[in-house]
ZADO-1210 file (C-alpha; in nm, 4 decimals, padded with zeros to 6 digits):
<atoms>
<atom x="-02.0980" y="-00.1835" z="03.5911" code="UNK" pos="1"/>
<atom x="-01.9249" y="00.1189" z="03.5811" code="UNK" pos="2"/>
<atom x="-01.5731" y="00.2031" z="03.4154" code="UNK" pos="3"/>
<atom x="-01.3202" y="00.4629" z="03.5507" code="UNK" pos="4"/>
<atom x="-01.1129" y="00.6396" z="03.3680" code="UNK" pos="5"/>
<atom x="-00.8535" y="00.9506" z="03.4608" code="UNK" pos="6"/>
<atom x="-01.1502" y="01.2015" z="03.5307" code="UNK" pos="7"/>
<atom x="-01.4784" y="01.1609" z="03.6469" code="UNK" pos="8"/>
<atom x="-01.7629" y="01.3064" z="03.4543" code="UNK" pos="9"/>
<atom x="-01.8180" y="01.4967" z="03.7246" code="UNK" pos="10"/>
<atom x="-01.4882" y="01.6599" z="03.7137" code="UNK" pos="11"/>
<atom x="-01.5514" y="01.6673" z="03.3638" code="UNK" pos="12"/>
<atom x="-01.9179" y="01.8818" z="03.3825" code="UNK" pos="13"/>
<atom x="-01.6987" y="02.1501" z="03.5551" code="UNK" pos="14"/>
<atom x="-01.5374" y="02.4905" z="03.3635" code="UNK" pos="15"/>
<atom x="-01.1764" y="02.3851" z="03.5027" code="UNK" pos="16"/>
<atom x="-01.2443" y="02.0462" z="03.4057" code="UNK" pos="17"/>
<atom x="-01.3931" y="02.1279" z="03.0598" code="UNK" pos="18"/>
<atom x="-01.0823" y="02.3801" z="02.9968" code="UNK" pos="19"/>
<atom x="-00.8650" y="02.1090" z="03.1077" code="UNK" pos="20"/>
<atom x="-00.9989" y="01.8172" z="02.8777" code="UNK" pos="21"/>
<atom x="-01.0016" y="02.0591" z="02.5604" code="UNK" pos="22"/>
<atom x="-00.6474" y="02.2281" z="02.6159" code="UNK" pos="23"/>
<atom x="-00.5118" y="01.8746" z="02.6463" code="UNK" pos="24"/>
<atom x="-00.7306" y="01.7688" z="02.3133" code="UNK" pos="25"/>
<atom x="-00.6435" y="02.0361" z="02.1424" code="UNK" pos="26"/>
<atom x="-00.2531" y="02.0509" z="02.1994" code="UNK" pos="27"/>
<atom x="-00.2847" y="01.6831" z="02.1528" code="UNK" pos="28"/>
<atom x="-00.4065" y="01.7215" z="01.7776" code="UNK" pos="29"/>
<atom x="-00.1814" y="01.9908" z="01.6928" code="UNK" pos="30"/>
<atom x="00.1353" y="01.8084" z="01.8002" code="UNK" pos="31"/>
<atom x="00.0042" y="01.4953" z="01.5814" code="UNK" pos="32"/>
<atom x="-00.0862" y="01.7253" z="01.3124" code="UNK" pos="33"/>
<atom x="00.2684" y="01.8849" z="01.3004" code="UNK" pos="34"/>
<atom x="00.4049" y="01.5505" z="01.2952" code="UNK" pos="35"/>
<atom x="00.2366" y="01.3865" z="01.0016" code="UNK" pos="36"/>
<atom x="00.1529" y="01.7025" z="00.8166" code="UNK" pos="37"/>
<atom x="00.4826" y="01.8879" z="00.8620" code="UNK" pos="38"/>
<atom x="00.7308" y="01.6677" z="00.6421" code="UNK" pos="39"/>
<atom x="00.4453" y="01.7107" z="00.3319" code="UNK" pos="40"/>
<atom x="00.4240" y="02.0573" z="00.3750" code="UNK" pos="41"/>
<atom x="00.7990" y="02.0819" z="00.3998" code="UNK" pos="42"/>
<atom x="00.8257" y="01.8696" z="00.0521" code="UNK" pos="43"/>
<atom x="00.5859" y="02.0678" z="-00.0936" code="UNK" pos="44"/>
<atom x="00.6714" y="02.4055" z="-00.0262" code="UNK" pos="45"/>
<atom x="01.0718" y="02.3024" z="-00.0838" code="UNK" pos="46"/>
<atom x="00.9580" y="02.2281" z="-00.4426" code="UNK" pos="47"/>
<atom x="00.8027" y="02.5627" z="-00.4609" code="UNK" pos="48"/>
<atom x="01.1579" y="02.7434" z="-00.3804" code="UNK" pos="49"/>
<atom x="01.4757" y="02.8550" z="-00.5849" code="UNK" pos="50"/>
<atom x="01.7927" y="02.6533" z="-00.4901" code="UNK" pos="51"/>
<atom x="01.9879" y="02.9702" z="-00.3406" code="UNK" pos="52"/>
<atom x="01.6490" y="02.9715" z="-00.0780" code="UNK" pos="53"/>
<atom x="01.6178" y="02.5703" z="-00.1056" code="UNK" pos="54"/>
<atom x="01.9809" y="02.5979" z="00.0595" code="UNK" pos="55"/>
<atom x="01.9165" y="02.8870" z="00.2795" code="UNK" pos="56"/>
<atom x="02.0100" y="02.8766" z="00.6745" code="UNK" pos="57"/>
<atom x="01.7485" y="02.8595" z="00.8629" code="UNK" pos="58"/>
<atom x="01.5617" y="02.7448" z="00.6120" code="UNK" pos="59"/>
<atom x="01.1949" y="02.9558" z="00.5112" code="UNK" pos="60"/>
<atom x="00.8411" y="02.7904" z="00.6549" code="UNK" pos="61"/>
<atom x="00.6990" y="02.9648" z="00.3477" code="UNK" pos="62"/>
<atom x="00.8757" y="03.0324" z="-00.0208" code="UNK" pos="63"/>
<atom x="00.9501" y="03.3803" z="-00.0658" code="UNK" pos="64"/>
<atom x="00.9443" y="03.3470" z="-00.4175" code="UNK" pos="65"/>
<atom x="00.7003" y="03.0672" z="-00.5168" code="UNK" pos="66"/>
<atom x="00.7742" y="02.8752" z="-00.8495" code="UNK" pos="67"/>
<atom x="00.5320" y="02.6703" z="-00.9185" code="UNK" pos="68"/>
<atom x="00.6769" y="02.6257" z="-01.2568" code="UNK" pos="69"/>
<atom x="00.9746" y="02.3956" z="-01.0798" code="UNK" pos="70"/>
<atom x="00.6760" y="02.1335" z="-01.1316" code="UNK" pos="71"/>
<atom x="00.6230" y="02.1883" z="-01.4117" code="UNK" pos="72"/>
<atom x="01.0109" y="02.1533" z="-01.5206" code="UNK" pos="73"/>
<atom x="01.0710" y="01.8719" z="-01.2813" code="UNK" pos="74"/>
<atom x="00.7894" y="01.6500" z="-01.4739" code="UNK" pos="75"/>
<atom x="00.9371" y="01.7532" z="-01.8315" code="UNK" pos="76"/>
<atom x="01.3377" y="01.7349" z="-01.7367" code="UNK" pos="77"/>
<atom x="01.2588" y="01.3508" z="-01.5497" code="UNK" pos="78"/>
<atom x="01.0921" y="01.2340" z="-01.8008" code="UNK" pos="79"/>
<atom x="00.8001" y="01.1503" z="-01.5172" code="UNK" pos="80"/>
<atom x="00.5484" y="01.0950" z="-01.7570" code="UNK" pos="81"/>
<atom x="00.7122" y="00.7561" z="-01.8559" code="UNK" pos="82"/>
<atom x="00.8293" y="00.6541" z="-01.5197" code="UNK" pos="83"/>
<atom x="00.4208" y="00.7126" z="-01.3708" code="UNK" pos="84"/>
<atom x="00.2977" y="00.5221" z="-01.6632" code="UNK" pos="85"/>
<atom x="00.5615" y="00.2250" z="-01.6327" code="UNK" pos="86"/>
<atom x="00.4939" y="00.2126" z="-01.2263" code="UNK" pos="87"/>
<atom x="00.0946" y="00.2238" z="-01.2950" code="UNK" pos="88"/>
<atom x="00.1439" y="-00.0642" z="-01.5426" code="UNK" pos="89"/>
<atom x="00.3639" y="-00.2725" z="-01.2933" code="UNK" pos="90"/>
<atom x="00.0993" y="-00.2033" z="-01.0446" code="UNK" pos="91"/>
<atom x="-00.2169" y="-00.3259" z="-01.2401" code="UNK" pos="92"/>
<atom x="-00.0761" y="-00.6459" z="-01.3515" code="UNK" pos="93"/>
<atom x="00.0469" y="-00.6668" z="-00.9646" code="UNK" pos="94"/>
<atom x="-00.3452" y="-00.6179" z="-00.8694" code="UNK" pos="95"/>
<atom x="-00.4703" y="-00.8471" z="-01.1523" code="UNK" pos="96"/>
<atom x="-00.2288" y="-01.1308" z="-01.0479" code="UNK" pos="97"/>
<atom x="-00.3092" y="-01.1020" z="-00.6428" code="UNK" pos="98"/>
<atom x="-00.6639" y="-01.0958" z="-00.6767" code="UNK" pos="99"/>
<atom x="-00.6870" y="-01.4104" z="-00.8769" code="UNK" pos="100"/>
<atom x="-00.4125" y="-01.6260" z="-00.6967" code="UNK" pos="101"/>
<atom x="-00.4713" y="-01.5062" z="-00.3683" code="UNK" pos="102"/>
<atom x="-00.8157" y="-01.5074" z="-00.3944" code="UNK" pos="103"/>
<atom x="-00.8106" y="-01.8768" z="-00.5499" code="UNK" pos="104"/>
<atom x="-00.5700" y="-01.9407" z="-00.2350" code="UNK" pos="105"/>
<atom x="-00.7772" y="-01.7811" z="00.0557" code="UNK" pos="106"/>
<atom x="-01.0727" y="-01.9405" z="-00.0781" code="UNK" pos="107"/>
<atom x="-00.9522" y="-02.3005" z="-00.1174" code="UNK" pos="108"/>
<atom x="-00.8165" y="-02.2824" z="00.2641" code="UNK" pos="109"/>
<atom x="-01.1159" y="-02.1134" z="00.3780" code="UNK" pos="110"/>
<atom x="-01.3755" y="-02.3077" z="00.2456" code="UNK" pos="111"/>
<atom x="-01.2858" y="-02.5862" z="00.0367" code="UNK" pos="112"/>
<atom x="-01.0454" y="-02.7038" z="00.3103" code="UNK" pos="113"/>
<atom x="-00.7949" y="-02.9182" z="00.1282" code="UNK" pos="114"/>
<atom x="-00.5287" y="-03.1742" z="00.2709" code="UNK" pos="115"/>
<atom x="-00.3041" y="-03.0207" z="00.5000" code="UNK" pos="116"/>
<atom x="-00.4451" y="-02.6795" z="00.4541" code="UNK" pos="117"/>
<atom x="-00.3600" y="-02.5532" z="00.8027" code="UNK" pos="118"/>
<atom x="-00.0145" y="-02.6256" z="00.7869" code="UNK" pos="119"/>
<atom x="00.0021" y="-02.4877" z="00.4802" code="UNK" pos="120"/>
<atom x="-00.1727" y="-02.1063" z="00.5904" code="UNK" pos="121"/>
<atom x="00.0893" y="-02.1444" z="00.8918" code="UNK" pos="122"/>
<atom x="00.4048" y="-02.1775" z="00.6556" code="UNK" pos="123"/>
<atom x="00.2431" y="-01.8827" z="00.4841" code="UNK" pos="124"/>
<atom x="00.2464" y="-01.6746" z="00.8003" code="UNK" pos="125"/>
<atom x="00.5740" y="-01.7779" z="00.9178" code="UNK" pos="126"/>
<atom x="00.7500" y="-01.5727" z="00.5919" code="UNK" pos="127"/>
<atom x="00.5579" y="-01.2775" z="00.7507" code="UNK" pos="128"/>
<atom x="00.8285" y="-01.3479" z="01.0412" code="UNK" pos="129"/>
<atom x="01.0880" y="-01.2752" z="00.7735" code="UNK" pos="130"/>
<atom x="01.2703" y="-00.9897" z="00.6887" code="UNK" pos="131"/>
<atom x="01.2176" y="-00.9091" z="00.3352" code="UNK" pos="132"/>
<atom x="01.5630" y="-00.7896" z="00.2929" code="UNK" pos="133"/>
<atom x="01.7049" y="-01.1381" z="00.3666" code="UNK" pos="134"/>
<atom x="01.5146" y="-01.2793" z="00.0875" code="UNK" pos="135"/>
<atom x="01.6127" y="-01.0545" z="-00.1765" code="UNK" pos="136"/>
<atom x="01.9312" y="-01.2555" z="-00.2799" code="UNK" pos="137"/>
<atom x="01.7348" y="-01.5828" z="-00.3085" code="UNK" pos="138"/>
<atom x="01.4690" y="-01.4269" z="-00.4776" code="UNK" pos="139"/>
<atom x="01.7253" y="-01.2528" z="-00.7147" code="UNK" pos="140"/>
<atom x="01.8952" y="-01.5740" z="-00.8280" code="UNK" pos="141"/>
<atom x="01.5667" y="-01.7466" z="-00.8846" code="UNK" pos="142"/>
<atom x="01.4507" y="-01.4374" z="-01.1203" code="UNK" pos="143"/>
<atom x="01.7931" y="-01.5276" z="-01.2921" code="UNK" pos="144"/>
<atom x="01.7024" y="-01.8542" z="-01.3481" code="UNK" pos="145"/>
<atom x="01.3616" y="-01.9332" z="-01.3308" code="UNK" pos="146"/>
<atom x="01.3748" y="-02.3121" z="-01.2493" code="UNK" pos="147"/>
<atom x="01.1983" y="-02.5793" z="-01.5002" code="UNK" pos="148"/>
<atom x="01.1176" y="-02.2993" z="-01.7453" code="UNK" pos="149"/>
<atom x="01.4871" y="-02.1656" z="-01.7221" code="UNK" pos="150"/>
<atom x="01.4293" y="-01.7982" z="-01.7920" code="UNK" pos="151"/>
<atom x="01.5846" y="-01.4680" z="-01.7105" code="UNK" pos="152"/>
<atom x="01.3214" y="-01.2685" z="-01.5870" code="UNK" pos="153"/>
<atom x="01.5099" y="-00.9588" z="-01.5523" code="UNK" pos="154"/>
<atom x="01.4047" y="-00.5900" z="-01.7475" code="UNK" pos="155"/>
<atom x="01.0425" y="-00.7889" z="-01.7595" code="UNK" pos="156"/>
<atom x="00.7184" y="-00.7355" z="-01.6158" code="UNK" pos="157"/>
<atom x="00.7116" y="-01.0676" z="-01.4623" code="UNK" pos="158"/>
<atom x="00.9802" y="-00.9829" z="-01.2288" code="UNK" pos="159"/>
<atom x="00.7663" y="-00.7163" z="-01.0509" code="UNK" pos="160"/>
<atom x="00.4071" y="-00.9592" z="-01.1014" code="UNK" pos="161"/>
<atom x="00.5260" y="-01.3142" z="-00.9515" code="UNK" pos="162"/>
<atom x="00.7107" y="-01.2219" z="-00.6702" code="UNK" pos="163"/>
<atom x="00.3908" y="-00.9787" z="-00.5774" code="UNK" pos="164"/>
<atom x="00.1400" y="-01.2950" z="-00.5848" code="UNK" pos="165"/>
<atom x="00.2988" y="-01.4453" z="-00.3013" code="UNK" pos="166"/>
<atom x="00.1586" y="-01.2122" z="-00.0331" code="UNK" pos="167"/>
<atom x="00.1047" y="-01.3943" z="00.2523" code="UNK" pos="168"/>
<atom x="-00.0755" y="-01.1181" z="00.4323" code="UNK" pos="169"/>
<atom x="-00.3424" y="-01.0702" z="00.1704" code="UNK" pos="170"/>
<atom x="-00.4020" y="-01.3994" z="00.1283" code="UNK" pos="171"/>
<atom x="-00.4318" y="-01.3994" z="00.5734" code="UNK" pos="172"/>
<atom x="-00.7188" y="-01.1051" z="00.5017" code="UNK" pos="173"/>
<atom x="-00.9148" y="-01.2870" z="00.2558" code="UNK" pos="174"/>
<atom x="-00.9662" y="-01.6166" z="00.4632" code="UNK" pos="175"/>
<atom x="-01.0564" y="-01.4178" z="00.7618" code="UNK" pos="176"/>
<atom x="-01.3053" y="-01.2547" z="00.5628" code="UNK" pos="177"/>
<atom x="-01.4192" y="-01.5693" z="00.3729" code="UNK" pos="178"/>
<atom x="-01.4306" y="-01.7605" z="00.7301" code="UNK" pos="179"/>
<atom x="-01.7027" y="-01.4879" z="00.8558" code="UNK" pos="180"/>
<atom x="-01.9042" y="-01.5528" z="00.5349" code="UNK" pos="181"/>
<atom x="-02.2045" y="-01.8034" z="00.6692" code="UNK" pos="182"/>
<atom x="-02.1810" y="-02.1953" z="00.5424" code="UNK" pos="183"/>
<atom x="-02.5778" y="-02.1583" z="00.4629" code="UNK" pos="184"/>
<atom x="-02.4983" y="-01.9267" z="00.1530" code="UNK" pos="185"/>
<atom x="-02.2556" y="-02.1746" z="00.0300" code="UNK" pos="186"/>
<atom x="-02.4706" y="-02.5014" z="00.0838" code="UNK" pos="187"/>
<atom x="-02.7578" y="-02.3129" z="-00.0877" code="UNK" pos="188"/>
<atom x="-02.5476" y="-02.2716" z="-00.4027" code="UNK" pos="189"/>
<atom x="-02.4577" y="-02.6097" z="-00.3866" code="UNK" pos="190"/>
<atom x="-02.7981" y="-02.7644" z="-00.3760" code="UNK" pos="191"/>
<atom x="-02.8723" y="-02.5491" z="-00.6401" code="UNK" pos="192"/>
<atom x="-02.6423" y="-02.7019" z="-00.8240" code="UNK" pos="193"/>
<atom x="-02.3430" y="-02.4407" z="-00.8586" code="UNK" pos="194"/>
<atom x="-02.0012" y="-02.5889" z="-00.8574" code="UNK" pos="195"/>
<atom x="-01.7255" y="-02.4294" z="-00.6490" code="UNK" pos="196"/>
<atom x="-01.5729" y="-02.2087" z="-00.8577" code="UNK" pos="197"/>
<atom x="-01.9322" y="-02.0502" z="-00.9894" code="UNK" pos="198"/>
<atom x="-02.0170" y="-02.0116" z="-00.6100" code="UNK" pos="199"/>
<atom x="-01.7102" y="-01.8465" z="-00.5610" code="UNK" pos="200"/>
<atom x="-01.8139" y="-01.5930" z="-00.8735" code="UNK" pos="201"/>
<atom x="-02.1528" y="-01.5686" z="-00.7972" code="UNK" pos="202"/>
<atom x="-02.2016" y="-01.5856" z="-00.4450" code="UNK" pos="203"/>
<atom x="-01.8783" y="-01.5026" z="-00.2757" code="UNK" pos="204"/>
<atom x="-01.7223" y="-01.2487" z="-00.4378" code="UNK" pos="205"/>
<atom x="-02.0026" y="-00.9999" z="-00.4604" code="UNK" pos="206"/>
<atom x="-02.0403" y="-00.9777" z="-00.1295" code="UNK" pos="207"/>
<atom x="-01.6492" y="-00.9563" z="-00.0692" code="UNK" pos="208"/>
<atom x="-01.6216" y="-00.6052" z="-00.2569" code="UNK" pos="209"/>
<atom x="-01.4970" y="-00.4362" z="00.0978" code="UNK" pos="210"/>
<atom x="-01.1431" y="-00.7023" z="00.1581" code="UNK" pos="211"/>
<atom x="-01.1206" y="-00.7023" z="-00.1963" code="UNK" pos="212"/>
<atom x="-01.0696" y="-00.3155" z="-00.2490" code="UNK" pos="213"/>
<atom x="-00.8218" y="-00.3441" z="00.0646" code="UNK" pos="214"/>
<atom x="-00.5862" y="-00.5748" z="-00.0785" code="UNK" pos="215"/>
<atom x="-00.5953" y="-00.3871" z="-00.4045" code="UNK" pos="216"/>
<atom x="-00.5010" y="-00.0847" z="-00.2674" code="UNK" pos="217"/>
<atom x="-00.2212" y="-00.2899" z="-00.0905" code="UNK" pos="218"/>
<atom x="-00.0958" y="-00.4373" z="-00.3795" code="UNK" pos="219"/>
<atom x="-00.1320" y="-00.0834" z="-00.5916" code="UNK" pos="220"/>
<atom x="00.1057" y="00.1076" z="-00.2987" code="UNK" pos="221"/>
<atom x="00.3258" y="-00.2093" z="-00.2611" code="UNK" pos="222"/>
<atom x="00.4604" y="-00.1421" z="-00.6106" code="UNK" pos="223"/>
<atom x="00.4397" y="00.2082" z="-00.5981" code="UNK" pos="224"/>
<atom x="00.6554" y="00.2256" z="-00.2935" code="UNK" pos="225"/>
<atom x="00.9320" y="-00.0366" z="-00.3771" code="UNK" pos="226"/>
<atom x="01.2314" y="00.0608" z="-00.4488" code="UNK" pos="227"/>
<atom x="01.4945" y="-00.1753" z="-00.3409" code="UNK" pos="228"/>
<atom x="01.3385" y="-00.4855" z="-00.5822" code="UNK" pos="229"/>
<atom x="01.2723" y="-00.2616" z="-00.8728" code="UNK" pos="230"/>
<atom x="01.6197" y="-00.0716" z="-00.8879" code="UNK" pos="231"/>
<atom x="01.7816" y="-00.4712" z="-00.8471" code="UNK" pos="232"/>
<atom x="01.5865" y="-00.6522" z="-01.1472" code="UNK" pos="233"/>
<atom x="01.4744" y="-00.3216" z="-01.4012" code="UNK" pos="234"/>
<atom x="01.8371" y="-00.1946" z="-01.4542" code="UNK" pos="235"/>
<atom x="01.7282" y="-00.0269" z="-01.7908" code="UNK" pos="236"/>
<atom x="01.6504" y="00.2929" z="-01.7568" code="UNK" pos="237"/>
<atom x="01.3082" y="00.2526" z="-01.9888" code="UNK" pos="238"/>
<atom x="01.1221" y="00.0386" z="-01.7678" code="UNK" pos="239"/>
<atom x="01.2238" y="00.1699" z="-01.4084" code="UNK" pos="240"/>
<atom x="00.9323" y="00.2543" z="-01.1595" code="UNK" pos="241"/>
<atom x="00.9194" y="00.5994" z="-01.0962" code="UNK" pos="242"/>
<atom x="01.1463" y="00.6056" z="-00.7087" code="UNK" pos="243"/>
<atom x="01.4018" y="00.4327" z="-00.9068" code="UNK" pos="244"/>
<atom x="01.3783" y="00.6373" z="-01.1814" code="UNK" pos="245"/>
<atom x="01.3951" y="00.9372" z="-00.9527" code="UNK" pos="246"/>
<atom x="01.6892" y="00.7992" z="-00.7684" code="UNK" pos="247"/>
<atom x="01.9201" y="00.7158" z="-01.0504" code="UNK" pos="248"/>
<atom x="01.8499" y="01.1347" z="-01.2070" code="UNK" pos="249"/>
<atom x="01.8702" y="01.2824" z="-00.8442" code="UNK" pos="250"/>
<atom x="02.2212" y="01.3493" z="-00.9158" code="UNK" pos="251"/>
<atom x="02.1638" y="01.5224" z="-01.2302" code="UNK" pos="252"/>
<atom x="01.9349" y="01.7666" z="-01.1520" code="UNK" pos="253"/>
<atom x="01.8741" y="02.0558" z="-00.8396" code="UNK" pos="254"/>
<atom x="01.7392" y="01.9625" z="-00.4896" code="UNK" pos="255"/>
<atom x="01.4126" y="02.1644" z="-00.5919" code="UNK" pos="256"/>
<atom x="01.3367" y="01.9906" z="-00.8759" code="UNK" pos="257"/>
<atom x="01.4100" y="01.6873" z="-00.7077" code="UNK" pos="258"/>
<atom x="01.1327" y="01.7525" z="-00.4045" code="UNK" pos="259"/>
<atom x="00.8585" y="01.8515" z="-00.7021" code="UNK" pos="260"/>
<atom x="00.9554" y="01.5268" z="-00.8369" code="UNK" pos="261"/>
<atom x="00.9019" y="01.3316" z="-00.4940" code="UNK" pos="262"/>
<atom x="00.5620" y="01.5469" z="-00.4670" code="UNK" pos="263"/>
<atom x="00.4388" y="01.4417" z="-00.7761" code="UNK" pos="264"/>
<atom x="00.5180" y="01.0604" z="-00.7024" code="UNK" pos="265"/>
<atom x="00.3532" y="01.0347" z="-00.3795" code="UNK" pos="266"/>
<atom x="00.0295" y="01.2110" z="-00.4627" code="UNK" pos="267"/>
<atom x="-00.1347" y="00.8876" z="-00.6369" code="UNK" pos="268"/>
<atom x="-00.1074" y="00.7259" z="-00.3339" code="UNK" pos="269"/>
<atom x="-00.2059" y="01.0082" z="-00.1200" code="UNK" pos="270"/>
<atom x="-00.5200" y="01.0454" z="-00.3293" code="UNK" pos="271"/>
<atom x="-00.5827" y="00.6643" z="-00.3022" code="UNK" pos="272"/>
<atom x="-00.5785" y="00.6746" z="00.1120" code="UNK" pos="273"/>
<atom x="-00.7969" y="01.0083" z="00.1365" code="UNK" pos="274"/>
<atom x="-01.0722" y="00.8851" z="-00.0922" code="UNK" pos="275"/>
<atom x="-01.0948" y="00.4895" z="-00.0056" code="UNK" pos="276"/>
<atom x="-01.0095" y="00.5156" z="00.3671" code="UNK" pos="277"/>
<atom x="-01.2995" y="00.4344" z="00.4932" code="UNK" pos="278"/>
<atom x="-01.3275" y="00.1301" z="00.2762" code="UNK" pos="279"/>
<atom x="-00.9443" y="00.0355" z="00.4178" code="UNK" pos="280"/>
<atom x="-01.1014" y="00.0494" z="00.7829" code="UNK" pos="281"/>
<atom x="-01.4251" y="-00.1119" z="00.6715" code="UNK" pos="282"/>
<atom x="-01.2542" y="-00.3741" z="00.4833" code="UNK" pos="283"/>
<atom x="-00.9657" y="-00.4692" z="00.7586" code="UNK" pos="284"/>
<atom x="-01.2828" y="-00.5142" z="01.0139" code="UNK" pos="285"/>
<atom x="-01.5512" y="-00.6648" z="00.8063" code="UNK" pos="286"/>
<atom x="-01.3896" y="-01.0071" z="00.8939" code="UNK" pos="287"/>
<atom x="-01.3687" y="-00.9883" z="01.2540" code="UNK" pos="288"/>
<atom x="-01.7022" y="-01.0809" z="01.3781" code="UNK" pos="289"/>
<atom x="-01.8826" y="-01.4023" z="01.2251" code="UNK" pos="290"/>
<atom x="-02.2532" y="-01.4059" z="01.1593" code="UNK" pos="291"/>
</atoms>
């Protein structure tokens, strides 16, 4: 069986053809390029400028006068420091607190198959049909009031930790994964006389490493991109996450020093994609086939 596609290879083994295929290749990856690359090289270089060229019109592709010292300031006069060290702190207890519930969670559904469990995984995916603004306000009034403990969670870390366990999606992931693990691994632990939970430790888990470094780096740049949560429930200005924290000084400082500041927030996560990617890819598809 043969499939067709827009040219033939024969068309294709031709110079016109050839010249063809690569112009439209190469204008294709330059246009994408431009795209994605062109607001970070904007950022960047804007952070690099004075403000009387930050305001300049047209605007400069490339700083006349580089300042690379506009970093350098940016990081002392925001304090960024503190606001990277409170959002990395928010973020590992985020991690810690997803990969034991939601683990525990994706598990039990997957394997353990309790009462009702398929109803329960398809309430889970129906809040994915939910906008997450329109739960903010009852989420806010339960952090208020937490009910039977009756605590105000706000200006705490538990504020940014609970509502982060209940991630429906990761929880989705790791029973797709756990489904494609074979039943003979787990009935082997069994007759050997593991229980479920050291099966889960011993047998499960290792061989889980690829989901389980997606969903941490999901729950790592869920924290480290919120902004609307954080800015509602950290109000004090010593505990903010660093895009609040640069949001509520934006006003008090220049537009250049304000980009340097944005640079230096987003390259944690930038680093994160460009050296686990191919763990995100090999993780998202390790559960799709079974065997």
């Amino acid at each position: 069986m043969t499939t067709r596609t827009l040219i033939s290879p024969a068309q294709l083994a031709r110079p016109r053809g050839k010249f063809l295929y690569w112009t439209a290749f190469v204008l294709v990856l330059v246009v994408f390029t431009l795209v994605f690359i062109g607001p970070l090289y904007w950022m960047v270089t804007s952070g690099l400028k004075s403000p009387q060229e930050f305001a300049q019109t047209p605007p400069t592709l490339v700083p006349k006068d580089a300042r690379p010292g506009n970093y350098a300031d940016a990081w002392g006069v925001m304090d960024l420091a503190r606001l990277l060290g409170n959002t990395l702190y928010y973020a590992l207890g985020a991690l810690a607190f997803q990969l034991v519930f939601d683990v525990a969670a994706a598990y039990s559904l997957s394997k353990l198959r309790p009462v009702l469990g398929n109803v329960i995984l398809g309430a889970m995916l129906v809040t994915l049909m939910i906008p997450a603004t329109v739960l903010v306000v009852p989420q806010y009034l339960t952090v208020l009031d937490v009910p039977i403990v009756e605590r105000n969670l706000v200006n705490s870390p538990w504020v940014i930790w609970l509502p982060s366990v209940t991630n429906a999606f990761n929880i989705f992931l790791l029973k797709r994964f756990f489904d494609s693990i074979p039943r003979e691994l787990l009935d082997a632990a069994a007759i050997d006389g593991a229980s479920p939970l050291r099966t889960l430790r011993s047998v499960v888990l290792p061989i889980s490493r690829p989901i389980l470094g997606v969903v941490s780096i999901f729950a790592v740049v869920g924290v480290w991109k919120d902004f609307l949560w954080p800015m509602l429930t950290l109000p004090d200005p010593g505990k903010q996450t660093i895009n609040v924290g640069i949001y509520s000084l934006a006003a008090s400082v220049t537009e250049n020093w304000l980009l340097a500041a944005l640079v230096i927030a987003s390259l944690p996560t930038l680093v994160i994609f460009l050296v686990f990617q191919r763990h995100i890819m090999s993780g998202l598809t390790a559960g799709s086939l079974k065997g």
